[in-house]
N, C-alpha and C positions, 0 to 999 in steps of 0.2 A: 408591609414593606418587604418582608421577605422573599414573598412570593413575587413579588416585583423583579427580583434578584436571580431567584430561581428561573422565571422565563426568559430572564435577559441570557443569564449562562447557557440555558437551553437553544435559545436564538442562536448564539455565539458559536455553538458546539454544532449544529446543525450547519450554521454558514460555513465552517471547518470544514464539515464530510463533507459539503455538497463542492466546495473548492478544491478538493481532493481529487475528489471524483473529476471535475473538470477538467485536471490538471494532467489526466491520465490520456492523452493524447499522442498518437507517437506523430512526429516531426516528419516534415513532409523528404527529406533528406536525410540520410545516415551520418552522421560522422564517425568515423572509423576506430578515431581515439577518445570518441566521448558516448559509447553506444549506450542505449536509453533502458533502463529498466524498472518495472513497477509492479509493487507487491499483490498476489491474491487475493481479492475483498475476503474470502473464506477460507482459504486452504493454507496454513504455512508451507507447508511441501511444495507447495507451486510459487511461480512469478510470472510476468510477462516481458516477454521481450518485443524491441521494437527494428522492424525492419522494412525498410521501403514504404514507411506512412503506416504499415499496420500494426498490429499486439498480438504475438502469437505466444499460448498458455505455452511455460515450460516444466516443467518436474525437475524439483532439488533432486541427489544423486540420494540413496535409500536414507533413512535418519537422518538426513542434513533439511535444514528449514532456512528461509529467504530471511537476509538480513537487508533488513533497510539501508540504517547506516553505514556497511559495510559495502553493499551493494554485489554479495555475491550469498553463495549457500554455505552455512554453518550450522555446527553444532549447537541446539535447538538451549544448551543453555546459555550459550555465546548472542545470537541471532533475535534475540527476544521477544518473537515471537508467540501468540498463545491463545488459546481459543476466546478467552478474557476477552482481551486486547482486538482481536477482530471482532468481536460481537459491540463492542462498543463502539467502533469506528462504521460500524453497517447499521449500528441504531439510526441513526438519525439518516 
């Protein structure tokens, strides 16, 4: 039974990243006061920015790392950041 459980959460967690991944799309339109931005599958230091439909990689300013929540670059203990946290979100 457990393991029943186990693959279900596995299933679950995969459907997650691979939604993720999906969702990483930039919009065929800009808008000016809503502009799109999505974190480095690997790099805290980086994000993508979205402009004219495409994602172009950009580099936090030195020691500052991409805050999701925030949705700009912080202080890597603020931003949360951490090799952890990516390596889990790139598993599946």
């Amino acid at each position: 039974m457990k393991g029943i459980a186990v693959l279900m959460l596995v299933g679950m967690l995969a459907t997650a990243a691979c939604a993720q991944e999906a969702e990483q799309v930039c919009p065929e339109h800009d808008d000016i006061f809503n502009p799109v931005h999505f974190p480095h599958p690997t790099n805290c230091a980086k994000f993508y920015k979205c402009y004219n439909g495409e994602k172009f990689e950009i580099d936090c300013p030195a020691g500052l790392h991409w805050s999701i929540e925030k949705d700009y670059c912080d202080y890597p203990s603020e931003a949360g950041c951490t090799s952890d946290s990516i390596r889990i979100v790139n598993k599946f």
